[in-house]
C-alpha positions, 0 to 999 in steps of 0.5 A: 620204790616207795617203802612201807612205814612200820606199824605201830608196836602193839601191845596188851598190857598184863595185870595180875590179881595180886601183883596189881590189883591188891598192891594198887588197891593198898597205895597207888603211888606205892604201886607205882615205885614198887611195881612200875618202878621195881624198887623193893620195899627195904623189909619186905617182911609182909611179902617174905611170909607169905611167899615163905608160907604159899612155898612150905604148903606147895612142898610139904602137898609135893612131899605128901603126895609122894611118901603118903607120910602119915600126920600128924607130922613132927616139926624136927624131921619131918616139916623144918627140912621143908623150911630151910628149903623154901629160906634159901630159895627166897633169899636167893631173890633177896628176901629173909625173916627177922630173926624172931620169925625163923631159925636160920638155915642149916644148909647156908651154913658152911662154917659150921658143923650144926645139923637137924638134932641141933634144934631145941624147942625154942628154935620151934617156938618160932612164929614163922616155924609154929604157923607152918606146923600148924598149917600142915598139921591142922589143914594139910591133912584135910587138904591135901587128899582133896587137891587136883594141883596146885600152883595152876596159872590162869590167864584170860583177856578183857576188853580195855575199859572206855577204850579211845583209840587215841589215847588208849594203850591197847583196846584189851587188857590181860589178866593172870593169876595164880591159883594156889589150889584146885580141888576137884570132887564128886557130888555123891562124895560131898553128899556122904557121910565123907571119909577120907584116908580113914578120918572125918575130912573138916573141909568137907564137913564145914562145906556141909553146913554151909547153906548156900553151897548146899543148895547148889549142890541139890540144884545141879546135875552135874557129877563133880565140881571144883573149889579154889582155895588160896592161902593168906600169910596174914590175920583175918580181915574186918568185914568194914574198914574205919577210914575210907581211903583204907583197902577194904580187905575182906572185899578185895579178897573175894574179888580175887576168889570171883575173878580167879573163878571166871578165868578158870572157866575160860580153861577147856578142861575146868569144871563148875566152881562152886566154891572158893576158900581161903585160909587166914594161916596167921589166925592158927598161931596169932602174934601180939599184933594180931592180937592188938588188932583184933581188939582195936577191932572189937572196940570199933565194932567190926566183928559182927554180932554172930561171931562175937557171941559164938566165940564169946569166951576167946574175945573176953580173954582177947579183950583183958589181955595186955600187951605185955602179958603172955599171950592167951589161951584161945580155943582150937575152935576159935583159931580154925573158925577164924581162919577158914573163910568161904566164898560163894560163887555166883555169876552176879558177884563174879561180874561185879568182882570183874567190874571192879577189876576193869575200874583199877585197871582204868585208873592204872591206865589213867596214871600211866598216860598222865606219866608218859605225858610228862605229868611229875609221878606223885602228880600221876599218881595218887598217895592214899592210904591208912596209917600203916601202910604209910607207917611202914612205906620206904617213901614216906620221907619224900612223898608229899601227901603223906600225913605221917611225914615228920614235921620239919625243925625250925631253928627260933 
């Protein structure tokens, strides 16, 4: 008797929207060592704070959510504890701060007596330390009232773009994601004069005045809707980009927002979205480097017209600002201006958004197939990327395309 042949294994590749398609977007051939290939960046300092900053406004929503503790709430006792919480658990996976980022963590000293009353201003005055206090201070306390949950995967599938069945991997592909908050609100709530636990909620208030949200709240019939919103351990983008091979951040981002929004529509239980947000956390407690850049990018001209008027004095005290002189005195409306953005949703833009995600993932493919093929991988893959990206890269010294590559010695 005549056995059959086993078929072939059939898999769907996975790709998430940040792990993929913001890393792809950055570096492909970074993306390739770093995410095919699971070699780490030596300093993964970037990656540290914004997982650092995603973990203490997931356990500080946890804890609110439990004890109702009123704000605003006081570093020492109530949001440092958090900190040395979220620490551990990231250097468990190999990830730490650098020491002017955070203080170290009480509960990974043995050897030492040191407890919360230990702590002294300066050790507050920590970048990572003041922007988790201003997170949760100045937007836990709108935010969370309004929260669903959190952390809420999502996940959909899409068919394989220019699929060949001869040379394609799989006809679909997967897409995942992580959505760090969905809101859930009543219309009639949104409409009112909103007051929430006793206070004026700000989010609510800025959803108000935006026109594009209003509108769709007037046309609709539906009595509530939801709202994604994500957090970014970094500076607001620029609107454009100078150089062309460079990732146009701004966009990236809303892409993110728009596909997260069609996955969450393919789920039994979701409602319409009419919104996304995402906060800019780095914007409450800039650093001399946020500082430096938002001035390269005044120079430039990547701040529009509209802002650059609207928060005239703050960019006239950025743009006489040094290097070496103390950091200045910006506004609170500045600082919560810059860091909340909205994102309308519209099927247009979430097709669009949806387009460009079939696009990355082809050119993955793309690469992939050359590397199986026996194509060298700096081949396969290509190096494009700005200057500080390839700056900061643990691949420079070998990576062939790399404009920054220092330049060899030559003995006369």
């Amino acid at each position: 008797m005549k056995l059959p042949s086993r078929s072939k294994a059939y898999m769907i590749p996975e790709y998430s929207l940040t792990g993929d398609l913001l890393s792809f977007l950055t570096c492909n051939l970074q993306y390739r060592y770093q995410n095919k290939g699971t070699l780490p960046p030596s300093k993964p300092v970037q990656r540290w704070f914004g997982e650092f900053i995603h973990g203490v406004m997931e356990e500080a929503f946890i804890q609110w959510k439990h004890n109702k503790t009123e704000f605003p709430w006081d570093w020492k006792e109530d949001i440092r504890p958090i900190e040395d919480l979220i620490d551990l658990r990231l250097q468990t996976r190999g990830l730490y701060p650098h020491d002017e980022d955070l203080f170290f963590s009480i509960l990974n000293q043995p050897d030492n007596d040191l407890t919360i009353d230990d702590l002294n201003e300066h050790d507050h005055k920590k970048l990572a330390s003041a922007r988790a206090e201003k997170a949760i201070n100045i937007w836990g306390k709108h935010l969370f009232p309004l929260i669903d949950s959190s952390e809420l995967m999502i996940k959909g599938i899409r068919n394989m773009p220019q699929y060949d069945e001869n040379r394609s991997r799989s006809n679909y592909y997967g897409i995942n994601g992580v959505v760090d908050v969905l809101t859930s609100m009543k219309i009639n709530k949104t409409l009112e004069q909103s007051n929430l636990d006793n206070y004026n909620n700000k989010i609510i208030e800025i959803l108000k005045k935006d026109p594009q949200f209003q509108e769709k709240i007037k046309n609709t019939d539906e009595e509530d809707y939801e709202i994604i919103i994500d957090y970014k351990g970094m500076k607001r983008p620029p609107i454009e980009v100078n150089d062309p091979k460079s990732e146009n951040k701004w966009e990236s981002h809303k892409q993110q927002i728009l596909t997260y929004s069609w996955l969450r529509s393919k789920q039994e239980d979701s409602k319409t979205i009419f919104a996304g947000i995402i906060f800019y956390l780095n914007e409450l407690v800039p650093s001399k480097e946020d500082l430096m850049l938002i001035k390269d990018e005044m120079k430039n001209g990547l701040i529009d017209e509209e802002t650059l008027e609207k928060y005239e004095n703050d960019f006239n005290l950025i743009d006489k600002w040094q290097e070496d002189d103390k950091a200045p005195e910006l506004s609170d409306d500045f600082k919560l201006g810059r860091s909340i953005r909205i994102i309308n949703i519209d099927e247009d833009e979430i097709e669009k958004s949806l387009e460009k995600f079939d696009e990355v993932v082809y050119n993955i493919e793309e690469s992939l197939i050359k590397e199986i093929k026996g194509c060298k991988i700096q081949d396969a893959w290509k190096a494009e990327a700005d200057e500080r990206t390839c700056t900061a890269c643990d691949f420079k010294t070998f990576c062939k395309k790399n404009k920054n590559k220092p330049k060899e010695f030559k003995i006369p």
